[in-house]
C-alpha positions in Angstrom: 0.0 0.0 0.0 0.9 3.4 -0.8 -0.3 6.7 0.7 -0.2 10.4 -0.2 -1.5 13.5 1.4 -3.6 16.2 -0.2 -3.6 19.3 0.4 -5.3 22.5 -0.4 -6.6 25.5 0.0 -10.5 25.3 -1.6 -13.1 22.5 -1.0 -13.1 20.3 -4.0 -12.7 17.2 -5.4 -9.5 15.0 -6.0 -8.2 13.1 -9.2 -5.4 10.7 -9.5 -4.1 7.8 -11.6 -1.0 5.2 -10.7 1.0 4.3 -13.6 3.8 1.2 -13.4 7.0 3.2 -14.4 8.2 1.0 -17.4 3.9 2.2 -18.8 5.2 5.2 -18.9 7.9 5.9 -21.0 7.5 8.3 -23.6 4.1 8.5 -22.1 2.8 12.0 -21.7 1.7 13.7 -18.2 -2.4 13.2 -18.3 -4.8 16.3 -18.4 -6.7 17.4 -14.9 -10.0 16.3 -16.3 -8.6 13.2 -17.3 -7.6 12.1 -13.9 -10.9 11.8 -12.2 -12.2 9.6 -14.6 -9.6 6.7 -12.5 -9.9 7.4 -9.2 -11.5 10.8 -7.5 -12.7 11.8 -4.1 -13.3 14.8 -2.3 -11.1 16.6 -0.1 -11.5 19.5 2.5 -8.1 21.6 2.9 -6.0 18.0 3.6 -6.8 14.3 2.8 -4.7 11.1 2.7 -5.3 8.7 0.0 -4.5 4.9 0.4 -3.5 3.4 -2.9 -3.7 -0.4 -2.8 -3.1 -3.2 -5.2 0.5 -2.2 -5.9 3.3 -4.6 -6.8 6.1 -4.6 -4.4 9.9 -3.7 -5.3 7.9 -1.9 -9.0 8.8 1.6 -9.9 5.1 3.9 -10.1 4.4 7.6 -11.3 2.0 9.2 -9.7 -0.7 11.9 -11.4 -3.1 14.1 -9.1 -4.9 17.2 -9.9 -7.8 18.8 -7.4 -10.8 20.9 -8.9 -13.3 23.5 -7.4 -15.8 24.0 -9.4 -15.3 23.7 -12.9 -11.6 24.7 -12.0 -8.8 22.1 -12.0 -5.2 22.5 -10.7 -2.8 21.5 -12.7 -1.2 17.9 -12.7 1.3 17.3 -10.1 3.9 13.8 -10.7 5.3 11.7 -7.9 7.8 9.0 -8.6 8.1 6.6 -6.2 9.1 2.7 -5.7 7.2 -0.3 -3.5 9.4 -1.5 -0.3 10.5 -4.6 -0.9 9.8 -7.2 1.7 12.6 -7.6 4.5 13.9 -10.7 5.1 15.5 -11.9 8.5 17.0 -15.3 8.2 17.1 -17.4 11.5 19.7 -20.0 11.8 19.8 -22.7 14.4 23.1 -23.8 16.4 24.2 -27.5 14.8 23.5 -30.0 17.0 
């Protein structure tokens, strides 16, 4: 899971849309309008958003954009990479 926080200074409505890294290359940055058609919500000055079905250890680009009214922001991009798991290996004392 990944989160991000919103925030703004209207009462409005969010946008986004999570694309895998290697997707995107040569791909261009998506319109405002665009970005509500994926995912949208609304948000009052400051909201966090829990994105969920990601693939751990992949490289993502994420697109948001808020609108009031008929009004959008423009596009703001995130890069950003899934942990990978940790591993702790336990080892017994031979016997």
């Amino acid at each position: 899971e990944f989160s991000f926080r919103l925030r703004t200074n209207v009462d409005g409505a969010y946008g986004y849309q999570v694309v895998k890294r290697t997707q995107t290359d040569g791909m261009e940055k998506p319109d405002a309008a665009s970005l509500f058609d994926e995912h949208a919500g609304t948000v009052n000055k400051e909201t966090t958003v829990a994105v969920t079905g990601l693939e751990t250890g992949c490289s993502y680009v994420l697109y948001a954009a808020v609108k009031a009214g008929t009004l959008y922001s423009e596009v703001a991009e995130l890069a950003f990479t899934t942990g990978v798991p940790t591993f702790s290996p336990r080892f017994r004392r031979p016997r």
